[in-house]
LOLORO-735778 format. One line per field, with one value per atom (N, C-alpha, C, O): residue number from 1; residue in one letter; chain; x, y, z. Coordinates in Angstrom, 3 decimals. Layout:
<sites>
seti (NUM / ...)
lumdo (A / ...)
kolza (A / ...)
c1 (X / ...)
c2 (Y / ...)
c3 (Z / ...)
</sites>
This chain:
<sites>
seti (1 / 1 / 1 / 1 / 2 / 2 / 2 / 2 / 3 / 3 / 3 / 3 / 4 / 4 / 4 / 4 / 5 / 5 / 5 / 5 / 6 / 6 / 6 / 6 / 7 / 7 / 7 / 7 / 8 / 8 / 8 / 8 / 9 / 9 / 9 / 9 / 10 / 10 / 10 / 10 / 11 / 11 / 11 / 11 / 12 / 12 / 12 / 12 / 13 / 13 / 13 / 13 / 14 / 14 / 14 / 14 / 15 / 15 / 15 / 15 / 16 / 16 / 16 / 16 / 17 / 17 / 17 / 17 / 18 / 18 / 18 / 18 / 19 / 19 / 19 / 19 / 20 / 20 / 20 / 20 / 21 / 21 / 21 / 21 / 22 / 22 / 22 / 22 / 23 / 23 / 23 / 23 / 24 / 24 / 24 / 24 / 25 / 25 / 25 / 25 / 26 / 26 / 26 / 26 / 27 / 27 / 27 / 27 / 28 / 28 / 28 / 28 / 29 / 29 / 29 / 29 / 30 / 30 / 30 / 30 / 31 / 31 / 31 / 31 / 32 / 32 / 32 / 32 / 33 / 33 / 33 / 33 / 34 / 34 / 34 / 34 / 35 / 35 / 35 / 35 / 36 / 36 / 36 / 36 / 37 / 37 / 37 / 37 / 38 / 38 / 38 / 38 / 39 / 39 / 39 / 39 / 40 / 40 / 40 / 40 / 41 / 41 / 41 / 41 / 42 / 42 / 42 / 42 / 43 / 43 / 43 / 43 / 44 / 44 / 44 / 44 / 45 / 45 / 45 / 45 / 46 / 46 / 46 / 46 / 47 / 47 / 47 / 47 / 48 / 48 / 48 / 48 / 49 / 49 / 49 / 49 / 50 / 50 / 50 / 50 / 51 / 51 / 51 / 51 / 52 / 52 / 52 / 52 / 53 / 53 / 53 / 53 / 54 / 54 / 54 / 54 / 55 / 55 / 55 / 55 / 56 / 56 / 56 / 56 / 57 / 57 / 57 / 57 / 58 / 58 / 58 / 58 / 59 / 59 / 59 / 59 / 60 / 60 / 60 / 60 / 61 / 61 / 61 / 61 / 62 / 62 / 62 / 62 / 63 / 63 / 63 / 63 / 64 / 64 / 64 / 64 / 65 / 65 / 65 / 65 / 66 / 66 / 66 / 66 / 67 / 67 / 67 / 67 / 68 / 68 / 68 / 68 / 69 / 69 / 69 / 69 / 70 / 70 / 70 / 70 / 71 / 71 / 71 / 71 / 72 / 72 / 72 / 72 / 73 / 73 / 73 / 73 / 74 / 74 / 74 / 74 / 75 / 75 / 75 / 75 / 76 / 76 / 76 / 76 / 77 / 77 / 77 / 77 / 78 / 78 / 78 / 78 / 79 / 79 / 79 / 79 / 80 / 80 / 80 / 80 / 81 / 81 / 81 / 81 / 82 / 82 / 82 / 82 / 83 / 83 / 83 / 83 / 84 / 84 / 84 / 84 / 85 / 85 / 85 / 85 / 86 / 86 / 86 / 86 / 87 / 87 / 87 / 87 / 88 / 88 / 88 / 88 / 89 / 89 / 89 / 89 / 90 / 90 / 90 / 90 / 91 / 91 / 91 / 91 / 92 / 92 / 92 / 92 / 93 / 93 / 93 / 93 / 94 / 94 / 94 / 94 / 95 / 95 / 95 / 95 / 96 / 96 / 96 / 96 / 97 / 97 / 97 / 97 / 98 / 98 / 98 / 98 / 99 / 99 / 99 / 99 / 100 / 100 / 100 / 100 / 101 / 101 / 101 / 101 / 102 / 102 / 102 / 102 / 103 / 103 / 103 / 103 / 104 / 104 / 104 / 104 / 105 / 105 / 105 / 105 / 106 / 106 / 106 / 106 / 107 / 107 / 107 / 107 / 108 / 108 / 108 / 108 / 109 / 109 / 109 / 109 / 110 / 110 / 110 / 110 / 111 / 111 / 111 / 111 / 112 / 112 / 112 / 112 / 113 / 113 / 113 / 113 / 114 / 114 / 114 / 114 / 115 / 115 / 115 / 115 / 116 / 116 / 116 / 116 / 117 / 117 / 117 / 117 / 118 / 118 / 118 / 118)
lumdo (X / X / X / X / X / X / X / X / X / X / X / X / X / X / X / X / X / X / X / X / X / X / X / X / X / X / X / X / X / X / X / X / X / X / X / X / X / X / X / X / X / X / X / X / X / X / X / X / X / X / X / X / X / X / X / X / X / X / X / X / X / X / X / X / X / X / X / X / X / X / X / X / X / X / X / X / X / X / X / X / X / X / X / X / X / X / X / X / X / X / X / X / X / X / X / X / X / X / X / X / X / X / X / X / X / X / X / X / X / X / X / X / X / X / X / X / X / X / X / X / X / X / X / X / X / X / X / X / X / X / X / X / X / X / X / X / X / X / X / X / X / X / X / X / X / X / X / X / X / X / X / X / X / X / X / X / X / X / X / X / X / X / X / X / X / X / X / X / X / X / X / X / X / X / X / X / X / X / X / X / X / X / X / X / X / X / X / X / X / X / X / X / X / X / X / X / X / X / X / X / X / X / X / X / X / X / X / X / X / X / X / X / X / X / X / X / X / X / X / X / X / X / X / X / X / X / X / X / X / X / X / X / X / X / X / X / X / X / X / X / X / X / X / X / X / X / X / X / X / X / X / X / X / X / X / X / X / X / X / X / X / X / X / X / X / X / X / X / X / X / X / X / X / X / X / X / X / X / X / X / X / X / X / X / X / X / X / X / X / X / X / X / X / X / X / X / X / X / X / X / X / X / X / X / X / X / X / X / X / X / X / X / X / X / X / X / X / X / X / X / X / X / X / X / X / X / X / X / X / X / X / X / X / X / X / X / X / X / X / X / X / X / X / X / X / X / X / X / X / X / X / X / X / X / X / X / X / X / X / X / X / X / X / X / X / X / X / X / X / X / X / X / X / X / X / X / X / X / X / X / X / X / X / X / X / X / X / X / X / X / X / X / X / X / X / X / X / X / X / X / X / X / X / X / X / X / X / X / X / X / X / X / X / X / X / X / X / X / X / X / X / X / X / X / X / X / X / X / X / X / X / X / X / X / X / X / X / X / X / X / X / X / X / X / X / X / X / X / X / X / X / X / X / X / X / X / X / X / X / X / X / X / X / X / X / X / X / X / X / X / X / X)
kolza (A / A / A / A / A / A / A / A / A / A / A / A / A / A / A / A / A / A / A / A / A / A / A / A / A / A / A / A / A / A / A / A / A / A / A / A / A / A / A / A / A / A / A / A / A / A / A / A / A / A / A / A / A / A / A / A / A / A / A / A / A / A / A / A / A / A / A / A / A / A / A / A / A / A / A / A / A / A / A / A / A / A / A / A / A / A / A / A / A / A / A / A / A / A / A / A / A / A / A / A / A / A / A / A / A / A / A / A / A / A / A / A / A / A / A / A / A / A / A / A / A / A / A / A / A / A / A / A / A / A / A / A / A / A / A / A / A / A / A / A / A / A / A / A / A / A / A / A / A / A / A / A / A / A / A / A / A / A / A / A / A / A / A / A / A / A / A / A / A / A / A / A / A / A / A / A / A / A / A / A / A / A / A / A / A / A / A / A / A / A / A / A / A / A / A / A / A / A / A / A / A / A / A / A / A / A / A / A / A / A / A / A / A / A / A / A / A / A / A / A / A / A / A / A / A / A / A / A / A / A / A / A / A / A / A / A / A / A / A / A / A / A / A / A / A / A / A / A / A / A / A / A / A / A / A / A / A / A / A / A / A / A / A / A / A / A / A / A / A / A / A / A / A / A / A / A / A / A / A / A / A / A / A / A / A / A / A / A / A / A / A / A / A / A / A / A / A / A / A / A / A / A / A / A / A / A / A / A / A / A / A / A / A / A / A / A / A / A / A / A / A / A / A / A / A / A / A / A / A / A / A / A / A / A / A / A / A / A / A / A / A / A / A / A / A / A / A / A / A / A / A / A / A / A / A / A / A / A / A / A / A / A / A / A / A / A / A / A / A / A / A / A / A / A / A / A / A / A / A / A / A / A / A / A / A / A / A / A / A / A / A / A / A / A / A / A / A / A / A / A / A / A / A / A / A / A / A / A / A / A / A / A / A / A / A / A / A / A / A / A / A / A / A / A / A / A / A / A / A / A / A / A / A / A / A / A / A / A / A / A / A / A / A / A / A / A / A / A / A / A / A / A / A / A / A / A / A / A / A / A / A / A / A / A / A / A / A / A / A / A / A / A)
c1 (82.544 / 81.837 / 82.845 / 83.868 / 82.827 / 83.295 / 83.408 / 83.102 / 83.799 / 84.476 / 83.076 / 82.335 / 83.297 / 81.954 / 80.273 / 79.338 / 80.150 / 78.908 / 79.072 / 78.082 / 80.082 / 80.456 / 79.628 / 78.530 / 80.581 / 80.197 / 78.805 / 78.192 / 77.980 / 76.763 / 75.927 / 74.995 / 76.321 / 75.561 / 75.760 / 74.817 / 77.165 / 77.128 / 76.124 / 75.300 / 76.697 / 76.062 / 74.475 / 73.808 / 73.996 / 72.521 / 71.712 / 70.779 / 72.184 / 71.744 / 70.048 / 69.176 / 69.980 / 68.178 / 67.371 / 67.943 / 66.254 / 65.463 / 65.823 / 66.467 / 65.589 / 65.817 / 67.032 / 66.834 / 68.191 / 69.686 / 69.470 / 70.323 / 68.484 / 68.644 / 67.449 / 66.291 / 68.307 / 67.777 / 66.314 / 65.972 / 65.178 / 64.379 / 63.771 / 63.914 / 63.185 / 62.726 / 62.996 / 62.984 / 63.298 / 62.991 / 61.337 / 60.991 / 60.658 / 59.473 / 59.125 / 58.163 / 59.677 / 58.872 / 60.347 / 60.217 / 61.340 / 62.383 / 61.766 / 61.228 / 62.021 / 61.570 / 60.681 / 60.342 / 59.631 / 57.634 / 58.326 / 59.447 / 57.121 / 56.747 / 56.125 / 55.458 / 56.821 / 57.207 / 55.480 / 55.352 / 54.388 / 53.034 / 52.784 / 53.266 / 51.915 / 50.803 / 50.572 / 51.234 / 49.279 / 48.498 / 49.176 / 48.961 / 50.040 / 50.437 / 51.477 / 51.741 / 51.949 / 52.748 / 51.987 / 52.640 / 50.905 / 50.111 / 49.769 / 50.158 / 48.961 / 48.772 / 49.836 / 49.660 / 50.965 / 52.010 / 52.682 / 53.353 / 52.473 / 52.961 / 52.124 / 52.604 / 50.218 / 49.394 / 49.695 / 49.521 / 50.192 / 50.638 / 51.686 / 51.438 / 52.831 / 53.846 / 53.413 / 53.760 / 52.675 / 52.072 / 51.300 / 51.265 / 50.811 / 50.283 / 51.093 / 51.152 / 51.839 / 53.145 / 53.803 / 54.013 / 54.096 / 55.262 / 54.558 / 55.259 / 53.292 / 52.453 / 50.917 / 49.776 / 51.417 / 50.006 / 49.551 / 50.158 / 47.844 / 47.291 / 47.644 / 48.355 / 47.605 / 48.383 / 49.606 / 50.068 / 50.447 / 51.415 / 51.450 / 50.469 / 52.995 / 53.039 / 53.142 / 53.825 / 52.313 / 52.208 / 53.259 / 53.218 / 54.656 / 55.156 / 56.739 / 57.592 / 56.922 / 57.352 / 57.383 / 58.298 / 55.993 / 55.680 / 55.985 / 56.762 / 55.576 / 56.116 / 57.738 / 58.145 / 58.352 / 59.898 / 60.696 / 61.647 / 59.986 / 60.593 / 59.842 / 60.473 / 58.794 / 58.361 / 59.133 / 59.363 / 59.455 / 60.497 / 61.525 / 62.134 / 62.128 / 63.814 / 63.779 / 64.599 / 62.782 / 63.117 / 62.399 / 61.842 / 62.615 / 61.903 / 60.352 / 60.166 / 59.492 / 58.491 / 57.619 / 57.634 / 57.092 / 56.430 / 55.384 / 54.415 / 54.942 / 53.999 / 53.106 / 53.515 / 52.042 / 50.868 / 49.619 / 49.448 / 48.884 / 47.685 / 46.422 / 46.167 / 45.850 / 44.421 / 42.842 / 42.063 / 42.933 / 41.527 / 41.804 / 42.482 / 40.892 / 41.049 / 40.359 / 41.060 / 39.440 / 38.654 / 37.982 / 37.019 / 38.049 / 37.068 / 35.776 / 35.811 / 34.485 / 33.612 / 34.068 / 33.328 / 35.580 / 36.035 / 37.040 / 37.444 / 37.379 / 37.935 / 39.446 / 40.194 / 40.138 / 41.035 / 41.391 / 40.548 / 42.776 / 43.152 / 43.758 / 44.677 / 43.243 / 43.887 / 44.831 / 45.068 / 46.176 / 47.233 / 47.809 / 47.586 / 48.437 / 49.148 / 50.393 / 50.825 / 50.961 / 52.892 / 52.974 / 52.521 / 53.595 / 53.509 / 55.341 / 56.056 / 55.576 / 57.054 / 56.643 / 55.888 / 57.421 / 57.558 / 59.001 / 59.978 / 59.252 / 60.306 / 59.756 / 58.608 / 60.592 / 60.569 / 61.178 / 62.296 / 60.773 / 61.086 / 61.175 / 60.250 / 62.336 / 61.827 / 60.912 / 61.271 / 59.409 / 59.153 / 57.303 / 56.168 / 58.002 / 56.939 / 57.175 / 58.264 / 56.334 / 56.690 / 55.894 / 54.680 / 56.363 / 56.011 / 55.495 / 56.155 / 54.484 / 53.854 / 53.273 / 52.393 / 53.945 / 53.534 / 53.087 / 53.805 / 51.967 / 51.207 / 51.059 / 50.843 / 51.080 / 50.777 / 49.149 / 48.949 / 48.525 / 47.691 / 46.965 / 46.243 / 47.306 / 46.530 / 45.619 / 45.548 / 44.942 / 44.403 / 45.135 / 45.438 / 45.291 / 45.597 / 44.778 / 44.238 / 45.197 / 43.953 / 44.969 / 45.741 / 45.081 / 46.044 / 47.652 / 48.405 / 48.059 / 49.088 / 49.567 / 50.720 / 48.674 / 48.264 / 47.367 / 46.267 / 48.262 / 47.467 / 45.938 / 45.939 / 45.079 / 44.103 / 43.473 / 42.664 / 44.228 / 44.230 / 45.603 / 46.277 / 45.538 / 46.954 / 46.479 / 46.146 / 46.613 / 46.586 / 48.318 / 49.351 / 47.688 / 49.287 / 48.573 / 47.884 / 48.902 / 48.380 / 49.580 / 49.888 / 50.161 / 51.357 / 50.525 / 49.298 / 51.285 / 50.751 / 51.885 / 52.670 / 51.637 / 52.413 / 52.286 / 51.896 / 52.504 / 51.870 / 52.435 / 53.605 / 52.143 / 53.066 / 52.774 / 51.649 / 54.165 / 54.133 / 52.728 / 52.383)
c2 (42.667 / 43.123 / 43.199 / 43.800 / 42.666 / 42.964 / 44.169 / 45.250 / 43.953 / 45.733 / 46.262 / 47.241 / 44.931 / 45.071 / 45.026 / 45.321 / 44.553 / 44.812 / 46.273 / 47.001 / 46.696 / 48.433 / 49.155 / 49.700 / 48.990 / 50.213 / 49.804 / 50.784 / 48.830 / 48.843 / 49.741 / 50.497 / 49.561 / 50.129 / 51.502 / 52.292 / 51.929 / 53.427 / 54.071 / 54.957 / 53.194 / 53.750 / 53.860 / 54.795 / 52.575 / 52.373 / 52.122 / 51.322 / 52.935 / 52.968 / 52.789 / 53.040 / 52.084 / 51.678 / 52.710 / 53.578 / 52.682 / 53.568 / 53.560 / 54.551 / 52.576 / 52.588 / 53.586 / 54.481 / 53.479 / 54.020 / 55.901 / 56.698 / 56.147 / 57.541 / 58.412 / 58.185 / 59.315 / 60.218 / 60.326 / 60.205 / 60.586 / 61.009 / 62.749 / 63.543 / 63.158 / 64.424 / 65.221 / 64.646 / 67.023 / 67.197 / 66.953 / 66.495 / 67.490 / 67.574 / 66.369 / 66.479 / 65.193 / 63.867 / 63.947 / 63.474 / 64.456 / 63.693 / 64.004 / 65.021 / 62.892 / 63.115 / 62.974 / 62.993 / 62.731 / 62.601 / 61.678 / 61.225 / 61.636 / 60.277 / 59.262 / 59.236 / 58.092 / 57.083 / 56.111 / 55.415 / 56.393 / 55.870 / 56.503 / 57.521 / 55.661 / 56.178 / 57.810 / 58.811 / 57.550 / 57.926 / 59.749 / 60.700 / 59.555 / 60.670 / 61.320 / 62.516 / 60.715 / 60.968 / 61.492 / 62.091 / 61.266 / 61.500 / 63.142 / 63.959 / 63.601 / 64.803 / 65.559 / 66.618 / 65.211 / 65.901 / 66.342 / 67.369 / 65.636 / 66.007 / 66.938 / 67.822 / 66.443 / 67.994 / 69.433 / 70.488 / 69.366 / 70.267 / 70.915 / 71.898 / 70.092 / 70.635 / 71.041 / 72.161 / 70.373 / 71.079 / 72.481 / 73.339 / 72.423 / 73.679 / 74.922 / 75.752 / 74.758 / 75.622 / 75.837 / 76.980 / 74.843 / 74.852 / 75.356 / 76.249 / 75.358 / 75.837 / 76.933 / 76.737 / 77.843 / 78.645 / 78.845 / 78.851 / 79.096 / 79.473 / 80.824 / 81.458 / 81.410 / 82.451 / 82.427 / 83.536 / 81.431 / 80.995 / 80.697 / 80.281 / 81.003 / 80.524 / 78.927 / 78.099 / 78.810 / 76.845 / 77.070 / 76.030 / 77.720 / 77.096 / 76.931 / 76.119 / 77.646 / 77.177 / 75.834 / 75.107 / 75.786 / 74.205 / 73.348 / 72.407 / 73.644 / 72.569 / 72.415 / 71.271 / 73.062 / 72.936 / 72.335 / 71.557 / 72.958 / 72.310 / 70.685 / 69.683 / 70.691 / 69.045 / 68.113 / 66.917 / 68.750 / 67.787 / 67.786 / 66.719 / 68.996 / 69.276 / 67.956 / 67.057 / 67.896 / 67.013 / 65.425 / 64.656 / 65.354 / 63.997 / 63.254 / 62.087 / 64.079 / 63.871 / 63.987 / 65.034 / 63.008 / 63.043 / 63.614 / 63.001 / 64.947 / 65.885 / 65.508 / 65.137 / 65.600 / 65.046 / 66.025 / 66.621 / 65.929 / 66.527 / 65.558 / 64.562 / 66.086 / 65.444 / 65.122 / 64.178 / 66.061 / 66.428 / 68.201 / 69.190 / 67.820 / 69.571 / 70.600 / 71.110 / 71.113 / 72.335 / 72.225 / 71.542 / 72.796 / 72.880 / 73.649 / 74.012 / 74.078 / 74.929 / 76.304 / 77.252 / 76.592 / 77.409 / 78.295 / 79.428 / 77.404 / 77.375 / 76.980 / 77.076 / 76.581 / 76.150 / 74.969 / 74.072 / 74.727 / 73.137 / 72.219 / 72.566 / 71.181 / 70.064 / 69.604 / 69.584 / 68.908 / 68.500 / 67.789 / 68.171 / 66.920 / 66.537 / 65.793 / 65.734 / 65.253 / 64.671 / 63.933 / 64.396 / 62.718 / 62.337 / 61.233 / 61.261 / 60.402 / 60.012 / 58.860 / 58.885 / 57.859 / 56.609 / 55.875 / 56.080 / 55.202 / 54.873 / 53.506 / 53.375 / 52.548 / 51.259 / 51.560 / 52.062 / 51.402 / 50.919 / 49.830 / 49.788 / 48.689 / 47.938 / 46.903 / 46.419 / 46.274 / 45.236 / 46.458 / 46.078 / 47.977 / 48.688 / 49.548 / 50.120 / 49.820 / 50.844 / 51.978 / 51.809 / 53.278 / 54.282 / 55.206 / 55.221 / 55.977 / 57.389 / 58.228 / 58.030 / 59.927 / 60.973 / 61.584 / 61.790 / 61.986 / 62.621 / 64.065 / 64.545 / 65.077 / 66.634 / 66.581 / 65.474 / 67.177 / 67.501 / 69.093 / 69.353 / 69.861 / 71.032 / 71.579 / 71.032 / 73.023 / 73.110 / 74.721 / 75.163 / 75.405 / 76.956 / 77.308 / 76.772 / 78.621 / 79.643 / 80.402 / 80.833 / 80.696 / 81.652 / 81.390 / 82.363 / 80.266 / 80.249 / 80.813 / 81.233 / 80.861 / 80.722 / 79.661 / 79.251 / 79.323 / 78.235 / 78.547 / 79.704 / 78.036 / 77.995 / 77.063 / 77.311 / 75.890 / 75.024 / 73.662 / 73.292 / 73.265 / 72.182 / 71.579 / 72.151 / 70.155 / 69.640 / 67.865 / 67.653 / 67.336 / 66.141 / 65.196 / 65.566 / 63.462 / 62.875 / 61.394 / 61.321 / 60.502 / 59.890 / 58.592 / 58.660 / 57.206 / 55.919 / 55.105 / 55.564 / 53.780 / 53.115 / 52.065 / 51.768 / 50.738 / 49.021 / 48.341 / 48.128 / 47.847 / 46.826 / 45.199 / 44.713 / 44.368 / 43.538 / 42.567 / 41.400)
c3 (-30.294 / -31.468 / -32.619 / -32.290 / -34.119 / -35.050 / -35.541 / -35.039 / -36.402 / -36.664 / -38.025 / -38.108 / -38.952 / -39.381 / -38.901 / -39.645 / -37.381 / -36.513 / -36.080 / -36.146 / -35.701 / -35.319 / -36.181 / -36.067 / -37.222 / -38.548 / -38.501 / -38.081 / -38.726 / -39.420 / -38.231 / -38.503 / -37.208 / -35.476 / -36.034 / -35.997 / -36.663 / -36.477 / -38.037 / -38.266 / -38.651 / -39.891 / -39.918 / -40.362 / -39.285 / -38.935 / -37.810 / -37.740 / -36.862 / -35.817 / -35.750 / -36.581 / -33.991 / -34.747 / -34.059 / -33.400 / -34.151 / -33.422 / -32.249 / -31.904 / -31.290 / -30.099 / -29.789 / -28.967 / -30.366 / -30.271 / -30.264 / -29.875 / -30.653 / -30.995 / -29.862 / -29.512 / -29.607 / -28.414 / -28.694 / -29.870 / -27.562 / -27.510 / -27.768 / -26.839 / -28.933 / -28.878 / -27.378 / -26.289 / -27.640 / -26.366 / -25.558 / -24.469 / -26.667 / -26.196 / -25.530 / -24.770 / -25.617 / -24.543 / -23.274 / -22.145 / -23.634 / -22.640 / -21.116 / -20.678 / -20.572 / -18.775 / -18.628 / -17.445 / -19.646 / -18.681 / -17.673 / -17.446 / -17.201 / -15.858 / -16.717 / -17.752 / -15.513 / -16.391 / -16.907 / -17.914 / -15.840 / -16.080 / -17.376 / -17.873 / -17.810 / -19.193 / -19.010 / -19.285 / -18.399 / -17.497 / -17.530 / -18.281 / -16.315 / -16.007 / -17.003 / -16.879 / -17.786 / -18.783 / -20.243 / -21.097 / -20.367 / -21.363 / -21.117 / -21.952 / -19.828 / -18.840 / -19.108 / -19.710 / -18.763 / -18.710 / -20.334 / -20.430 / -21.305 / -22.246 / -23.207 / -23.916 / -23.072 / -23.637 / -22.938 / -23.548 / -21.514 / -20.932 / -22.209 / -22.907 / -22.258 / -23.087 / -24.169 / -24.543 / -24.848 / -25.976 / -26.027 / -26.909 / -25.012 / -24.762 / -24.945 / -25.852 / -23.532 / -23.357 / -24.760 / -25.166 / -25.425 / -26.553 / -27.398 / -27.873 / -28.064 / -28.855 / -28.818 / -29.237 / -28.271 / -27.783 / -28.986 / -30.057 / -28.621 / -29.344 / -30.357 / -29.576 / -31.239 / -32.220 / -31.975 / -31.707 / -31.962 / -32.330 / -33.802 / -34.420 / -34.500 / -35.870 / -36.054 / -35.452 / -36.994 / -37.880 / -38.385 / -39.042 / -38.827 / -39.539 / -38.466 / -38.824 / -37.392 / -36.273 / -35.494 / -35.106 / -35.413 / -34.824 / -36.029 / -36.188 / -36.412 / -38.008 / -37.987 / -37.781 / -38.108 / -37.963 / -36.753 / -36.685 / -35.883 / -34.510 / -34.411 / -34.074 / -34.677 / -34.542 / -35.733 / -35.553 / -36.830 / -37.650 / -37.297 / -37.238 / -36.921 / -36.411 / -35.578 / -35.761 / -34.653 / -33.517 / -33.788 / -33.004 / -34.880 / -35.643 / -35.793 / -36.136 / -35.503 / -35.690 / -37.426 / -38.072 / -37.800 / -38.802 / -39.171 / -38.722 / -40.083 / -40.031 / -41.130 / -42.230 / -40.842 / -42.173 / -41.645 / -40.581 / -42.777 / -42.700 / -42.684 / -43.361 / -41.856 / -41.051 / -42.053 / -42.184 / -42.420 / -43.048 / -43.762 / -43.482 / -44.713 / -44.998 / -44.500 / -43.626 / -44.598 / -43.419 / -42.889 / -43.236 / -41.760 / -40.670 / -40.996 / -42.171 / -40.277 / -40.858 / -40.409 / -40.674 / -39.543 / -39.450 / -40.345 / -40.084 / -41.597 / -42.473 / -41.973 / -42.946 / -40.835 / -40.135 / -40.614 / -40.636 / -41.114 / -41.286 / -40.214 / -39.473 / -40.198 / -39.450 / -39.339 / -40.547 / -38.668 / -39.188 / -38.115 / -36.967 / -38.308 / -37.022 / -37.302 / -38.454 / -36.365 / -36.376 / -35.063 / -34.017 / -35.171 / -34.664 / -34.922 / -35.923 / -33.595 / -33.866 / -32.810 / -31.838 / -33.370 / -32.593 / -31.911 / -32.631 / -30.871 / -30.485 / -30.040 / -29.615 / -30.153 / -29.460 / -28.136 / -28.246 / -26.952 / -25.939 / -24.974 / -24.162 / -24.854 / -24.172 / -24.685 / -25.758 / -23.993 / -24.758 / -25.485 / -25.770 / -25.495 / -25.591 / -26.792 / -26.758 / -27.994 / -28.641 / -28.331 / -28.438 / -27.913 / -27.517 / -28.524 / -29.563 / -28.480 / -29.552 / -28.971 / -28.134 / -29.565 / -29.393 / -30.303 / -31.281 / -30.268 / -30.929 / -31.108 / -29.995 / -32.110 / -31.712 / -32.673 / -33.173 / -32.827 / -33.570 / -33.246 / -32.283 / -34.135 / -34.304 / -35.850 / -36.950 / -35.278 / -36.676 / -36.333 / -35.226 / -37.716 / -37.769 / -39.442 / -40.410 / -38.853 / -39.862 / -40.147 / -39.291 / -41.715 / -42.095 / -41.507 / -41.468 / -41.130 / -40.410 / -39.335 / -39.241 / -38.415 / -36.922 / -36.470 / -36.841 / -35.470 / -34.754 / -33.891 / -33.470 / -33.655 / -33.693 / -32.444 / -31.550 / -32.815 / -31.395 / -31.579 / -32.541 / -30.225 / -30.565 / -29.028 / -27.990 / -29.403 / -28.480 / -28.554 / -29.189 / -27.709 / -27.860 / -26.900 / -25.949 / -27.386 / -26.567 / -26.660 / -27.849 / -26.031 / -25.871 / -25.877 / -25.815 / -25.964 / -25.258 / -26.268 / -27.097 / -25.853 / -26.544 / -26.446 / -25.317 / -27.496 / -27.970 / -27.034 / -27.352 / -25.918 / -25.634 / -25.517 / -25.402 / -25.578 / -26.006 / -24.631 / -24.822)
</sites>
């Protein structure tokens, strides 16, 4: 490797190169069961009256992209979700969070995984 292929690797490392969130590291390796296993985590990681602006931080801390869904529910609850992508292989992988909270409490949260492949 050149010294100028180095630097550009370090300076710009690609997606692939960069660790996986905790929240996905280790599912199982099927769709399927890996999908199961990660609303689990969401669960756990996000209970219900839990603070939104917690989950919000920890899902960016750990590189996920946060956007808003829709605006109110007839519960008056907003929508929102984040979500982060990785190329894997000949597969690009996505995790999904999506919840709604009221007053900045969560309300509900769910997470669902899959990914394009070639």
């Amino acid at each position: 490797m050149t010294l100028v292929a180095g630097l550009a690797m370090v300076l710009h490392p690609s997606r692939q190169d960069l660790p996986r969130p905790a929240l996905v590291r280790g599912l199982p390796a099927r769709f399927a069961d890996a999908d199961s296993a990660f609303r689990a985590r969401v669960a756990e990681a996000f209970p219900l009256g839990s603070s939104e602006e917690i989950l919000i931080r920890r899902l960016r801390g750990e590189g996920f992209d946060v956007h808003a869904l829709d605006r109110r529910g007839s519960d008056r609850s907003e929508a929102r979700g984040a979500s982060v992508s990785l190329p894997s292989s000949a597969c690009t992988l996505t995790w999904r969070v999506r919840w709604r909270a009221q007053a900045g409490t969560i309300v509900s949260a769910s997470g669902d995984y899959g990914g394009t492949c070639l």
